[in-house]
N, C-alpha and C positions, 0 to 999 in steps of 0.2 A: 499615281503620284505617291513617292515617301517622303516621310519626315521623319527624323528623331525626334522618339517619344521620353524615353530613359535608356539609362544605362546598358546598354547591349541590346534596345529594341528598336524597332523601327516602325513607324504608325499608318496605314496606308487609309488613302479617302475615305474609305468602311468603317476606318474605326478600330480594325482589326489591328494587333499590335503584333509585331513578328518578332523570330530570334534575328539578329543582324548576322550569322554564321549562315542561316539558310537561306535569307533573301538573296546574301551574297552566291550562295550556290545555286540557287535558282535563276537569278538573273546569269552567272557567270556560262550557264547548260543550253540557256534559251537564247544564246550569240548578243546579248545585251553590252555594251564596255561601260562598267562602272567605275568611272575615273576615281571621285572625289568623292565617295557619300559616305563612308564608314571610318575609322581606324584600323587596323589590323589587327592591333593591341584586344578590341574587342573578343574577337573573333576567335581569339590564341587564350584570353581568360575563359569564356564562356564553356571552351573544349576542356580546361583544365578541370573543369567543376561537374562538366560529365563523367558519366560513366559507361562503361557496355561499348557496344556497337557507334552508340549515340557521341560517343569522346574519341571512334577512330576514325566518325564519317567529318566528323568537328574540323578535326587538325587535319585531315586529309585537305578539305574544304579551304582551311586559312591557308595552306602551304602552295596551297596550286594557286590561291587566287594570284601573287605579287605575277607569274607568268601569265594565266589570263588576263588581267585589267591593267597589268602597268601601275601599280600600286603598293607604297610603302609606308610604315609605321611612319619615317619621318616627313612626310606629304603634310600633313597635320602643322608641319614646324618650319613649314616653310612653301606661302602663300605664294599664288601666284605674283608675278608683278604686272599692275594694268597700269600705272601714269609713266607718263615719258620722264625720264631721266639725264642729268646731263650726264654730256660727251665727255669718250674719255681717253689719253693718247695713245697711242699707238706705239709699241716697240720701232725703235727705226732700225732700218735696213741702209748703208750708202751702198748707192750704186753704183756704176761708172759714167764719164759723161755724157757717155752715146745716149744715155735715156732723159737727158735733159730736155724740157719742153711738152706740150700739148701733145698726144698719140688717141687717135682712135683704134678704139678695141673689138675685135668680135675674136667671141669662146666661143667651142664647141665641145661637148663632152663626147666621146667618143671609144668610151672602153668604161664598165663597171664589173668589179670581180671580186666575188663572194669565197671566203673558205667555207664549205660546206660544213665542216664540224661548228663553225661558228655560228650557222645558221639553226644544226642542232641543239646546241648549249645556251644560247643567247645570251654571248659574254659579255656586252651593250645592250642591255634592251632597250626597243625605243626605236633603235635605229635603222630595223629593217623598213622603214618609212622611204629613206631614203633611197638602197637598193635598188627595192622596188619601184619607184618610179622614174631610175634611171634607167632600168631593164628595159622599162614601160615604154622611154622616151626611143632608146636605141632599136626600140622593133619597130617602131613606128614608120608608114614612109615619109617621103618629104615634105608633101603638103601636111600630112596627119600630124608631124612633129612639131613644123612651123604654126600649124593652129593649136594645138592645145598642147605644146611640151614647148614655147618659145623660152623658159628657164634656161634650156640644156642648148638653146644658141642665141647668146647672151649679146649685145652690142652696146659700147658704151664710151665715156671720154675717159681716159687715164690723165694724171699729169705729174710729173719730176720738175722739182724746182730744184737749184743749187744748194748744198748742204753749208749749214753756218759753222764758219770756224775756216782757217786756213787748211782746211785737209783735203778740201775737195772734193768733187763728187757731185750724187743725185740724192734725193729723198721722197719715196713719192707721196702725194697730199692726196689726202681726201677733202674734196672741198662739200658734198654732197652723201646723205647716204652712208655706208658700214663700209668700211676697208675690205679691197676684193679676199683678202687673206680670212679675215674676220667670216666673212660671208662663206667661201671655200669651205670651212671649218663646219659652219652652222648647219649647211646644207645635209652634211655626211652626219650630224647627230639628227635631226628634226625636218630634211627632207625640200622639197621646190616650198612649200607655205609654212615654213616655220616662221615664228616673228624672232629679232633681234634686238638687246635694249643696252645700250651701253651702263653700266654703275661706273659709280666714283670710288668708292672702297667700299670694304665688310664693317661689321660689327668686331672683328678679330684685330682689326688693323689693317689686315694686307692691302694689295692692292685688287682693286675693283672686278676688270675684262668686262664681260658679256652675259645676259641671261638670254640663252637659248631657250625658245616654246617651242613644243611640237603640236600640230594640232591634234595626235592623240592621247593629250594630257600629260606627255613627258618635260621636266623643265630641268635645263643642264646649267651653270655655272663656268662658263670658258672664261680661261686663262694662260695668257703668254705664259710661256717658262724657257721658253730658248727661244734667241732668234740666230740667223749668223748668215754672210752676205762671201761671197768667194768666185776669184779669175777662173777657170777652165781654160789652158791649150788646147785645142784640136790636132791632129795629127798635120792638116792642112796650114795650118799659121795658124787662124782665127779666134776668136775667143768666144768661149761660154761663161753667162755668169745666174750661178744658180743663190736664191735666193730662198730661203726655209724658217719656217716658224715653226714651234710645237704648242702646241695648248695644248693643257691639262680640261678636264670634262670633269667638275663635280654634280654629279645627280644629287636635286632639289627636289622633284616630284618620280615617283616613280621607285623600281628596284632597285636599288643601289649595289654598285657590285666593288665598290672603291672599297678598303680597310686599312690595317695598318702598313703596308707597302706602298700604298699612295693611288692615286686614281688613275682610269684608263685617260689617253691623252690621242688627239688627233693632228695629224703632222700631214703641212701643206707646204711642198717643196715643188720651187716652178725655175727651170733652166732654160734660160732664154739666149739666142745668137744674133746677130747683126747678120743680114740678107742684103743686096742689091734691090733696089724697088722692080726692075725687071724679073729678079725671079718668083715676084709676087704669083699666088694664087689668082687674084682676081686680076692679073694684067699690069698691076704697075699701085700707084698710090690709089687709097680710099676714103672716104669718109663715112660717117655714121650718122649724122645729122645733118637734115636741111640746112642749117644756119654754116655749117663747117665752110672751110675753105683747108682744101691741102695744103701743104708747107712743102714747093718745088724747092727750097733752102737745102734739105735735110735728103742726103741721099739715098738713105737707107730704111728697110722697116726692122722690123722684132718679130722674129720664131719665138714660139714658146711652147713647151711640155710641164703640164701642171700634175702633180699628184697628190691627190690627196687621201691618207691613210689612216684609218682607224685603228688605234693599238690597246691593245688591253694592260690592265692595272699590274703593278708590278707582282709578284708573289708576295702572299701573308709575310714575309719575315721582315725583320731589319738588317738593312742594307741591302735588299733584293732590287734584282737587276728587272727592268722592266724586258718582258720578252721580246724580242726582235720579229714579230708574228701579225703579219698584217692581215687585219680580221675583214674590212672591205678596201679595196682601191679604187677608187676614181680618178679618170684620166681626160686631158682636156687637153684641146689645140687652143693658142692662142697668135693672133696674128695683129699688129701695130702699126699704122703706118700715120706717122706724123702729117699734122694738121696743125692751123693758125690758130693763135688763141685767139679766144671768141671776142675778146677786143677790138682784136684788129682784125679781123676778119668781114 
């Protein structure tokens, strides 16, 4: 067990007092992940006031740790959040009125794709969590994925109510739980067991979003910063109507790779079409819950292709353009087929 004893030492059960530069290299060599226990600050003084050999292996030691443990100066300055928080709203999307009403949902994720140089550079850290457990879930077979990967085939109730104001349209509610957009988002920085917590605003002013946890000690800051809702023609007649958020990703705990160009941002854009219930996958309408009852009312389900896209931080300058450079994607089916509200049902 450690403690901090003093200023750049650390105390261990013995009695023994260490440098905080070589506990951290020791633990960082012996596969140990030391989230939270030091500053880095330390670690960058204590190399300054070496000499020799002793001040190359110092700074060698502080500069690698932020890539081993996940770990930044400003961790320090910004504590995890443990008490629930209230809720907080949601950018609205209108929809059209085909999505008005009760819809049962099952996802499937079914595509994740890595740039490789991203994987060597770690322009996000943190977020290989994610990746990797949707690789995990994708190799899996079907029973192995249904038991221990049921994240990556999700089933659940959506619901669109009519939108207020003479303009018309849908809006959809979250009556339960993180907005599926919000959630989308979370998953691609901190992975199937990240936790979610809504804020109400900063200390700055702004407005609030989300604290994203990772359970390997990564903690993000999401933030709407664009939404926008739009018809699609098909060549056939029909319509597509794509629906897209971007949130912005301020890193709270961890390497920060945001600067003066603004922070990396993750964009969950999902293009949905009206189907016949006959050309349903599973035969016609479904439900997702025991209590459901189908809506024979409503003739139609919802296709949907979700993406969701990791992007990295604009370039150091002012006025720099965020790259158009998708660092992971993830990809999901989603399929809808209207059900009674559990009222009347």
């Amino acid at each position: 067990r450690l403690r901090q004893c003093g200023r750049g030492q650390i105390e261990t059960d013995g009695g023994d007092a260490l440098h905080v530069p070589i506990v951290c290299f020791v633990l960082a060599c012996s596969g140990y992940v030391l989230l939270r226990a030091v500053p880095l600050a330390l670690a960058l003084q204590s190399a300054a006031s070496a000499s020799g050999w002793r001040r190359g292996l110092l700074l060698g030691t502080a500069q690698a740790l932020p890539s081993v443990i996940g770990f930044s100066a400003a961790a320090e300055e910004a504590p995890l959040v443990k008490e629930p928080v209230a809720p907080v709203e949601v950018q609205s999307i209108t929809f059209p009125d085909w999505f008005l009403g009760d819809w049962a949902c099952v996802e499937e994720l079914f595509n994740v794709n890595v740039r490789e140089e991203f994987v060597a550079t770690g322009a996000v850290p943190g977020t290989q969590v994610g990746f990797q457990a949707g690789r995990a879930a994708l190799a899996a077979d079907a029973n192995e994925r249904r038991a221990n990967y049921g994240w990556s085939l999700r089933r659940e109730r959506r619901l669109w109510l009519s939108s207020a104001g003479s303009a018309g349209g849908a809006n959809e509610v979250t009556t339960a739980g993180t907005p599926p957009r919000v959630r989308a988002a979370a998953f691609a920085l901190a992975g199937p067991n990240g936790t979610i917590q809504a804020v109400t605003g900063s200390d700055d002013g702004t407005p609030g979003g989300w604290i994203v946890s990772s359970p390997i000690g990564f903690q993000w800051r999401l933030r709407s910063s664009q939404v926008f809702g739009r018809l699609d023609s098909e060549k056939e007649g029909s319509l597509k109507f794509r629906a897209a958020e971007l949130f912005e990703a301020k890193t709270l705990v961890g390497l920060r790779t945001d600067g003066p160009g603004g922070l990396p941002a993750v964009s969950v854009s999902t293009v949905y079409r009206r189907v016949p219930a006959t050309d349903s996958p599973t035969g016609g309408r479904f439900k997702v819950g025991v209590a459901d009852d189908v809506d024979s009312s409503r003739p139609d389900l919802l296709q949907a292709i979700q993406t969701v896209t990791v992007l990295p931080a604009p370039p150091p300058r002012a006025g720099g353009v965020r790259p158009d450079i998708p660092l992971i994607t993830y990809k999901s089916r989603l399929l809808l087929s209207p059900v009674l509200p559990v009222a009347a049902s």
